[in-house]
TIKOL-609626 format. One record per residue (C-alpha): z, x, y. Coordinates in steps of 0.2 Angstrom, whole numbers, plus 5000, padded with zeros to 4 digits. Layout:
N
PT    Z    X    Y
PT    Z    X    Y
...
% end
This chain:
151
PT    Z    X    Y
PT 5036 5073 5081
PT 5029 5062 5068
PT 5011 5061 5064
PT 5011 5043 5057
PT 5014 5027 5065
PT 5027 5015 5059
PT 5012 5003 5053
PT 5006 5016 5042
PT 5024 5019 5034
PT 5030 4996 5032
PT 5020 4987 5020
PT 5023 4975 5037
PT 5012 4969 5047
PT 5014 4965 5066
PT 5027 4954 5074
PT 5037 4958 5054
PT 5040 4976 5059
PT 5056 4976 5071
PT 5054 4994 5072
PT 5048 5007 5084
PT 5048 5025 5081
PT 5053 5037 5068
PT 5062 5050 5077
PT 5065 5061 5063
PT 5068 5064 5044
PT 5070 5074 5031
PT 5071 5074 5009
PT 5088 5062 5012
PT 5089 5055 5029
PT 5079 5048 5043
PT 5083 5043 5061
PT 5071 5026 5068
PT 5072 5018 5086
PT 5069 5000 5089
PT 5069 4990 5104
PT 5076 4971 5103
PT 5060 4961 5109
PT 5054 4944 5106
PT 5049 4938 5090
PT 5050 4928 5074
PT 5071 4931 5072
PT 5074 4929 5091
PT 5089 4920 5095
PT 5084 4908 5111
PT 5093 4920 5123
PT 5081 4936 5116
PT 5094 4942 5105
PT 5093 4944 5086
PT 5107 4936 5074
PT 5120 4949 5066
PT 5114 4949 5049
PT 5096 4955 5056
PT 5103 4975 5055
PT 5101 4973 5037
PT 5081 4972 5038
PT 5082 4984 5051
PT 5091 4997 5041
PT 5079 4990 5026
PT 5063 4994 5037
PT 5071 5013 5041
PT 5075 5015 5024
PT 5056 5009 5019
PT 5051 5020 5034
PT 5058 5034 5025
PT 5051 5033 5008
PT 5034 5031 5018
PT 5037 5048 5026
PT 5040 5054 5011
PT 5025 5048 5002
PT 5014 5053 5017
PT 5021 5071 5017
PT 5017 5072 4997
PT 4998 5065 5002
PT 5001 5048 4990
PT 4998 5032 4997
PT 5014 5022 5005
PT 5023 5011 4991
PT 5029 4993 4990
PT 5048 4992 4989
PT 5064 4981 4986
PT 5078 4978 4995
PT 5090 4973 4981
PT 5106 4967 4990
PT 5120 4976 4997
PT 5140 4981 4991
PT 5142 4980 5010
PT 5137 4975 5028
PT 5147 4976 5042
PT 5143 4968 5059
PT 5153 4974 5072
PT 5144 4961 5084
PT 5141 4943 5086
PT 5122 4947 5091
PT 5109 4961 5094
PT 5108 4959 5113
PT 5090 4958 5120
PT 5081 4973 5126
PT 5095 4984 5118
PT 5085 5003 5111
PT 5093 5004 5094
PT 5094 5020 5085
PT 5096 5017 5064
PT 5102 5031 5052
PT 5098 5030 5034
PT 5106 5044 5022
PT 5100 5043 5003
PT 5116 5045 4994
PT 5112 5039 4973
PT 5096 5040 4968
PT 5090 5039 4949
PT 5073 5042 4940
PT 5069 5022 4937
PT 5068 5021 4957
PT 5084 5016 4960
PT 5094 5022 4976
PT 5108 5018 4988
PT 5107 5022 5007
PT 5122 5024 5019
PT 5115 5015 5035
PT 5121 5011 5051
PT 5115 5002 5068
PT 5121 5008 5084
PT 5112 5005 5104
PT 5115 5017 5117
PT 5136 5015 5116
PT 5141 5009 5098
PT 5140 5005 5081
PT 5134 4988 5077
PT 5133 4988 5060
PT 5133 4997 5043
PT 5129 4995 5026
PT 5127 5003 5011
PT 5110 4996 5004
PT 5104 4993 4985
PT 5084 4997 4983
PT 5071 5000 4972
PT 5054 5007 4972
PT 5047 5006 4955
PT 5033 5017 4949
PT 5019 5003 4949
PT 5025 4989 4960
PT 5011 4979 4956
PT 5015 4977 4938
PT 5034 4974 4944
PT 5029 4959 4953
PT 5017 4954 4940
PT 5022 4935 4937
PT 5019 4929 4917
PT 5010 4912 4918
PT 5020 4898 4912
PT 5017 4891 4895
% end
C-alpha cells in the first residue's frame, strides 16, 4: 500500500487531478488507477476525448517522481511534460465510468532532469493508448520558470 495520497504527489489540485490511486511503484516504473468521472475535460456523454490519456499517463509519471521524492524525504517537485515521439489512441473516447489502470516505465534518463517514459492506458479489457513521453524536472523549477521582464 502506499502511504501518500495522489494530492500529495500532483502539483494539481482538485477537479485537475484525473487520477486515483497509486497502486504500486518502484526506482523505474509505477502502476496508477483512475476512474473516468465528471469534470473539466468531460465530453457531454461523461467520456473524456482520446488525446486526454496523455495527461493521464503525464500525472502517473508526475505520480511517480512524487513517490520517489516522498521515499528520499524531499519535498514533491514541479515537472514538465515536454511533448511526445508518440501517442497512439486505440479509441475514439475514454468511456465514462470506465476504472483505467496506467503503466509508466522510465526508459532514458539523464543528469539535467531529462527522461523518457514508456506509458500506456488500458480499462478492464484493453489498451487505449500509448506513448512514449518527453519530460523534465530540473533542479530548481522555480528558477526554470523564472520569466526576464521585458525591456
Amino acid at each position: 500500500m502506499i502511504p501518500w495520497s495522489i494530492a500529495s504527489l500532483l502539483p494539481h489540485a482538485g477537479d485537475m487531478i484525473l487520477l486515483d490511486q497509486v497502486r504500486s511503484y518502484d526506482a523505474d516504473s509505477l502502476c496508477a488507477l483512475a476512474v473516468v468521472r465528471p469534470g473539466p475535460y468531460s465530453l457531454p456523454d461523461g467520456s473524456l476525448p482520446p488525446w486526454l490519456g496523455m495527461e493521464l499517463m503525464a500525472q502517473a509519471v508526475g505520480a511517480w517522481a512524487g513517490c520517489q521524492a516522498r521515499q528520499a524525504g524531499e519535498p514533491v517537485k514541479l515537472g514538465f511534460l515536454l511533448g511526445t515521439r508518440r501517442y497512439e489512441s486505440h479509441a475514439d473516447a475514454i468511456p465514462a465510468g470506465a476504472r483505467l489502470t496506467i503503466h509508466v516505465r522510465r526508459g532514458l534518463v539523464d543528469v539535467s532532469g531529462m527522461s523518457v517514459f514508456e506509458c500506456e492506458l488500458h480499462d478492464e479489457a484493453r489498451l487505449l493508448a500509448q506513448a512514449r513521453l518527453n519530460v523534465y524536472q530540473p533542479k530548481d523549477p522555480a528558477a526554470f520558470i523564472q520569466e526576464e521582464s521585458p525591456e
